[in-house]
FIMAR-968282 format. One record per residue (C-alpha): residue in one letter; x, y, z. Coordinates in steps of 0.1 Angstrom, whole numbers, padded with zeros to 4 digits, always signed. Layout:
residues N
aXYZ...
//
This chain:
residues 450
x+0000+0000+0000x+0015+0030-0010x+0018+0059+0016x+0026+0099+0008x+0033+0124+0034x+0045+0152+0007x+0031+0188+0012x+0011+0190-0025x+0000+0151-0018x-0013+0163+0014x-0029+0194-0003x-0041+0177-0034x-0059+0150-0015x-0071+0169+0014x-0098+0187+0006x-0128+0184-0026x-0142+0215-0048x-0147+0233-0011x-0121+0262-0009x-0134+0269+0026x-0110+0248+0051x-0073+0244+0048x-0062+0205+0040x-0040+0192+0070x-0042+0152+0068x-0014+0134+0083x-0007+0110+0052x-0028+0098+0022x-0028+0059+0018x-0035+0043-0018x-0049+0002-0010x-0054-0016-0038x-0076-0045-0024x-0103-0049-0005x-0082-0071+0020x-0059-0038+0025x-0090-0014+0034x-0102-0039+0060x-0067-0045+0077x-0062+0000+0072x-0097+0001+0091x-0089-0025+0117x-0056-0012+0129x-0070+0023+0126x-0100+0013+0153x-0070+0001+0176x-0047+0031+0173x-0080+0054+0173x-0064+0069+0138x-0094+0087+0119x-0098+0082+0085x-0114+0101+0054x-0123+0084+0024x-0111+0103-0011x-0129+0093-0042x-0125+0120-0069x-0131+0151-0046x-0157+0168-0067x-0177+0173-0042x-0195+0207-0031x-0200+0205+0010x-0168+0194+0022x-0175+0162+0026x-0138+0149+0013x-0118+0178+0036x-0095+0163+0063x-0082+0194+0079x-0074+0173+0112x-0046+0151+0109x-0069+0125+0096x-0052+0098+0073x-0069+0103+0036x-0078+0070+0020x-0080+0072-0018x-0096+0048-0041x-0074+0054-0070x-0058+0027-0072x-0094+0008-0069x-0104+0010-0106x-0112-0018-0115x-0146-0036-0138x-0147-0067-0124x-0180-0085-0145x-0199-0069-0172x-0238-0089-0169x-0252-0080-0201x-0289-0100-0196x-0298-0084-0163x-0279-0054-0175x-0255-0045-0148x-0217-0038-0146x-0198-0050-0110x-0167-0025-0103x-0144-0012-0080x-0152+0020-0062x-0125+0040-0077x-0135+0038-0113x-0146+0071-0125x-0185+0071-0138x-0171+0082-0171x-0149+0050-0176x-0181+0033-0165x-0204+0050-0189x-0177+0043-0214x-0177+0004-0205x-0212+0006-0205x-0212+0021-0239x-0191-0009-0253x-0215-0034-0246x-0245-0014-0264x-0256-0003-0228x-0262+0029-0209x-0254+0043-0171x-0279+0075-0174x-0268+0090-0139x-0248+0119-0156x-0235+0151-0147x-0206+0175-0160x-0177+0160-0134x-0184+0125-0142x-0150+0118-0158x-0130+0130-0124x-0155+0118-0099x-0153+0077-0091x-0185+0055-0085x-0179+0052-0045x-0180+0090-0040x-0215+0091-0061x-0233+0063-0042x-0218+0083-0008x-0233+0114-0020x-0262+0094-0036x-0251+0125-0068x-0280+0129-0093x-0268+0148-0126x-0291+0163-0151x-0315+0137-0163x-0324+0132-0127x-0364+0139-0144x-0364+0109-0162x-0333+0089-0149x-0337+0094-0108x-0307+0098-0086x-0279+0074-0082x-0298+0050-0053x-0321+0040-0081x-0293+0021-0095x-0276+0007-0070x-0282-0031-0070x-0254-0042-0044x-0228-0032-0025x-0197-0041-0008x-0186-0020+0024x-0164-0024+0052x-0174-0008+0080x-0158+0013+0108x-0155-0024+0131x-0135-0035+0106x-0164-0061+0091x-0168-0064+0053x-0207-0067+0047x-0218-0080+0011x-0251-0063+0005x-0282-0075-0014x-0255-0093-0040x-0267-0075-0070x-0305-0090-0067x-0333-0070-0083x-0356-0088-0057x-0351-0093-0023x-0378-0089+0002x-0355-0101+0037x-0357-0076+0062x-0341-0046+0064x-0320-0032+0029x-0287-0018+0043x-0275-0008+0011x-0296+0021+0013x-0282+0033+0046x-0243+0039+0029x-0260+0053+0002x-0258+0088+0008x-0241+0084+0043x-0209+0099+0030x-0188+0078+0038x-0199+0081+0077x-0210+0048+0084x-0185+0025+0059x-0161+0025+0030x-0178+0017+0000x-0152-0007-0018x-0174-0024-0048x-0213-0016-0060x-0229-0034-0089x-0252-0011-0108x-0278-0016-0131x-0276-0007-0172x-0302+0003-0191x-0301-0003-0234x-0287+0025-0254x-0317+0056-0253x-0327+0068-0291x-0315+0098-0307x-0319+0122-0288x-0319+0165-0295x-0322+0198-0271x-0341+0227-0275x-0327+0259-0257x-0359+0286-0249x-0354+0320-0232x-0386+0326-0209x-0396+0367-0196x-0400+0353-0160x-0400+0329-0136x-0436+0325-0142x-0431+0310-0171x-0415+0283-0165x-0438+0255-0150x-0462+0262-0183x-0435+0252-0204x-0419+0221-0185x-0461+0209-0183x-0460+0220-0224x-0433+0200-0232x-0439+0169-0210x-0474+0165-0227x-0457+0162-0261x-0422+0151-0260x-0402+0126-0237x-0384+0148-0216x-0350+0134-0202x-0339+0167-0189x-0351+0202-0183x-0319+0225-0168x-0327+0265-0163x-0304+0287-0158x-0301+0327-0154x-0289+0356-0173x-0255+0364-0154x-0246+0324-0155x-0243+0334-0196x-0216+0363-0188x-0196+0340-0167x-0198+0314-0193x-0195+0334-0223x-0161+0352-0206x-0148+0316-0200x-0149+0298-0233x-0151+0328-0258x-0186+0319-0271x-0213+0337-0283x-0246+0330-0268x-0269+0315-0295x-0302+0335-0283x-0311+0370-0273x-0294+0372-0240x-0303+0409-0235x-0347+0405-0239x-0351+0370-0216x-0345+0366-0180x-0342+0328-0177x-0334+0299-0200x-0335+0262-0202x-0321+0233-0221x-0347+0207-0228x-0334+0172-0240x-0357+0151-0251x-0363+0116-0269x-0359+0123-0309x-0352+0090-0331x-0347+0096-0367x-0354+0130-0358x-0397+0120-0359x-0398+0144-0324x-0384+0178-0349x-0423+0185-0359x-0441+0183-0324x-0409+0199-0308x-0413+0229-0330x-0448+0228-0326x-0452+0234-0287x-0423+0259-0292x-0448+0276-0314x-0473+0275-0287x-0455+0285-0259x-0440+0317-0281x-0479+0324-0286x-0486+0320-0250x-0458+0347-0242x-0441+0319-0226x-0412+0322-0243x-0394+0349-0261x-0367+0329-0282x-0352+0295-0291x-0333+0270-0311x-0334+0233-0319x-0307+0215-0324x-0298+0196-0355x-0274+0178-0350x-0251+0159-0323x-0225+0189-0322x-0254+0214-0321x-0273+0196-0285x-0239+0194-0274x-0236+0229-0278x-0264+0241-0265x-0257+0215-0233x-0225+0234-0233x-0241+0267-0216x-0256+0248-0188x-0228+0224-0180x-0196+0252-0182x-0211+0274-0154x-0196+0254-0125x-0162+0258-0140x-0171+0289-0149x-0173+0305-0116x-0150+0282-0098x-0126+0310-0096x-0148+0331-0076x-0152+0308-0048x-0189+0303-0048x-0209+0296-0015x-0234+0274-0032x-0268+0260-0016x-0283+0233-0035x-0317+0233-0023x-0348+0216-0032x-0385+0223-0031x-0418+0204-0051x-0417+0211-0084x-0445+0231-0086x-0433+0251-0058x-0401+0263-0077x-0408+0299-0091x-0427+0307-0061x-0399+0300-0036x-0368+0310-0059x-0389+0347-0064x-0386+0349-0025x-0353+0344-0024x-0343+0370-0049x-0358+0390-0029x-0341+0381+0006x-0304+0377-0007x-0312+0413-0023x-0329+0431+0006x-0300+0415+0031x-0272+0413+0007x-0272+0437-0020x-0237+0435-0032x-0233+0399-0035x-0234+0390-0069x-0259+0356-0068x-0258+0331-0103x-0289+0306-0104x-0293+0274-0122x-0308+0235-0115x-0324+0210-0123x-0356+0225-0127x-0381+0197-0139x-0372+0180-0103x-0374+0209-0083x-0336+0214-0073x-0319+0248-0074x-0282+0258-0071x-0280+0291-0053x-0242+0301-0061x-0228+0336-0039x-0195+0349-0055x-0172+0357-0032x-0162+0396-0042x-0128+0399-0053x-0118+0423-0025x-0133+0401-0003x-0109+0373+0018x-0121+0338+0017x-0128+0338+0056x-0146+0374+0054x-0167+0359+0030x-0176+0322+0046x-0184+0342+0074x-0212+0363+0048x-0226+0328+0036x-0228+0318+0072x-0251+0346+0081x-0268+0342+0049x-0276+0302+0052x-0298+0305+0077x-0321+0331+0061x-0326+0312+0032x-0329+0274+0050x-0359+0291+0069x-0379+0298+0039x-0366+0265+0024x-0382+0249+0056x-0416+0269+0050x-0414+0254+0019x-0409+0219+0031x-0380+0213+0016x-0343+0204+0013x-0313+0226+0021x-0292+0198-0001x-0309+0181-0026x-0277+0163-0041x-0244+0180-0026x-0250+0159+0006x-0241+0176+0038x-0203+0169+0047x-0187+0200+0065x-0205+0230+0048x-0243+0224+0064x-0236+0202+0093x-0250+0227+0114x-0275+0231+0096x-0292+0198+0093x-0317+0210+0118x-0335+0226+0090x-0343+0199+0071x-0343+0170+0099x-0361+0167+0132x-0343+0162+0166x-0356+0127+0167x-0342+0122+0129x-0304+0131+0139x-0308+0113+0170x-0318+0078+0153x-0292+0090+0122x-0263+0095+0154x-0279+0058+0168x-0271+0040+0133x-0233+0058+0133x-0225+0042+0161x-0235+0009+0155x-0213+0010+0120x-0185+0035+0134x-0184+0028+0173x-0149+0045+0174x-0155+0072+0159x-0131+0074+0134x-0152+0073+0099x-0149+0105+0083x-0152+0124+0117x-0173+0154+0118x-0190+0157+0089x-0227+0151+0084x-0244+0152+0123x-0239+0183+0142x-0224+0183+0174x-0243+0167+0205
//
């Protein structure tokens, strides 16, 4: 098992997309088995040595920081596919393969892994079923949990625990493979998940529509679902095209200037027989005064594109240090709520320069602050800090999340109140224990203190 103590090891593999804590593990260990992670975990219970599992550290909340001395355990050397099942369809790996070498494996067979999202090639398949990550075709595709057929785990005792073996029925008790999922790597090292396939999807193309107002769009995503089959439906606002448009050099393809909001709608088009009906509820929801402009692409380079001005705004921003909340309210709920908050962050926060976009058609919403540029990184975590807990209120009159897909890690621990009752954390603290009596699974992140 490889070990590195080295300064840029220790910084590299300390900390995820957060910019908010200073990495400080004490080494980062590479197994390469799943005999090696039990042994790591077994001597770390006796030497009470806390560990943080690394997968590809995309994540959003901190979830991946080890600012403590903690040892980092990274899954990179974990990649492998270990059985390809093409009747069921499902695909057995390691936990350190990225989700874009298991698209791509998938995609070899004639068979398709629709969890997606723009970090898939960086990110590795443990880190996604720990954050349980959805993506953009979360409308017709679900989250990551829906695919998860079976997983291996070892524990913070040490155990290794086999669970549900890959079975698409199995009706015996309790299913502990949906406790790691989306535990964060709190309660168990995920080591090895099987995950179900699907056949390749048809053609497919993307419309991109610019909308007046928020008001708008729950009339289109209803328009559109009536006559196409939606497998994604991604807004996003006017200052997300500046930041965008600055980073790659490319000209926005609509009238940037007269609309407010736009979307990328990807839907089902084989041999292109979906053109006509797209183009006609287009038609419709111009008439309705719906929507102000559009195009339709026409080809594969075209929807990619288009895709291109939703998926670059991460990136796009990343310099500026965002304070993001990924929230989540029902679907119908969305312009309602997201109008209330552009009204709190600007009545509280005027100067703060705020991009939105989401996954609209299931009701999740990146709120991303950018830090000012005179502004120090602590000065400014400080800001969100004041901020979060004006906007989780009116997420919690809404009833709904304050992280529907970044997970919780170090960023919101405190806040899990807001989404979770007393008796919630205290069960969720109950369950920790019984995987992690020790203590020494990825310590700190997820439950507030006691």
């Amino acid at each position: 098992m490889q070990i590195l103590h080295d300064a840029d090891s220790l910084a590299h593999y300390g900390q995820d997309w957060t910019r908010f804590w200073t990495p400080s593990p004490s080494r980062v260990v590479f197994p390469e088995s799943v005999a090696e992670i039990v042994e790591l975990v077994q001597q770390a219970r006796r030497d009470r040595v806390p560990l943080v599992p690394s997968g590809g550290r995309t994540g959003l909340s901190g979830g991946a920081t080890a600012a403590n001395g903690e040892v980092v355990v990274s899954m990179d050397r974990m990649r492998a596919v270990i059985d390809l099942d093409t009747a069921e369809p499902s695909i057995r790996v390691e936990a350190g393969l990225s989700v874009g070498a298991l698209q791509t494996a998938a995609e070899e067979a004639n068979l398709y892994y629709p969890v997606d999202w723009a970090a898939a090639d960086s990110s590795q398949v443990g880190g996604s079923i720990a954050t349980n990550a959805g993506g953009i075709r979360v409308l017709r595709y679900g989250m990551t949990r829906d695919w998860v057929r079976g997983l291996k785990v070892v524990t913070g005792t040490g155990e290794l625990l086999d669970l549900n073996h890959g079975l698409i029925k199995n009706n015996t008790g309790l299913d502990l493979r949906h406790l790691m999922i989306g535990s964060e790597g709190t309660l168990g090292f995920i080591v090895e998940a099987t995950l179900g396939l699907l056949p390749q999807p048809p053609a497919r193309s993307v419309l991109l529509l610019g909308f007046p107002g928020l008001s708008s769009l729950m009339p289109a995503l209803r328009a559109l679902r009536g006559r196409l089959e939606l497998s994604a439906f991604e807004f996003f606002d006017r200052p997300s095209i500046g930041h965008v448009a600055k980073k790659t050099g490319q000209s926005f393809p609509l009238d940037a200037e007269a609309c407010s909001y736009f979307a990328v709608i990807e839907f089902d088009d084989p041999a292109g027989a979906a053109q006509e009906p797209a183009l006609s509820v287009f038609e419709d929801l111009v008439e309705a005064g719906h929507v102000l402009d559009g195009t339709l692409s026409q080809s594969e380079a075209q929807a990619a594109e288009l895709w291109s001005w939703r998926e670059a705004i991460s990136e796009s921003i990343a310099h500026r240090t965002p304070y993001k909340n990924d929230l989540s309210v029902r679907v119908g709920r969305v312009p309602a709520f997201l109008e209330q908050l552009d009204v709190l962050v600007a009545k509280h926060y005027p100067d703060l320069e705020v991009v939105w976009f989401g996954h609209i058609g299931d009701g999740n919403l990146h709120m991303n602050v950018l830090c000012p540029e005179d502004r120090s990184i602590e000065d400014f975590l400080a800001v969100g800090k004041r901020l979060s807990p004006l906007v989780f209120e009116l997420v919690k009159a809404h009833e709904g999340s304050i992280s529907a897909e970044h997970g919780v890690g170090l960023l919101k621990r405190d806040d899990l109140h807001w989404s979770r009752s007393p008796e919630e954390i205290g069960m969720m603290r109950a369950i920790k224990r019984q995987f992690d009596p020790d203590g020494i699974l990825n310590p700190g992140k997820v439950f507030p203190a006691a």
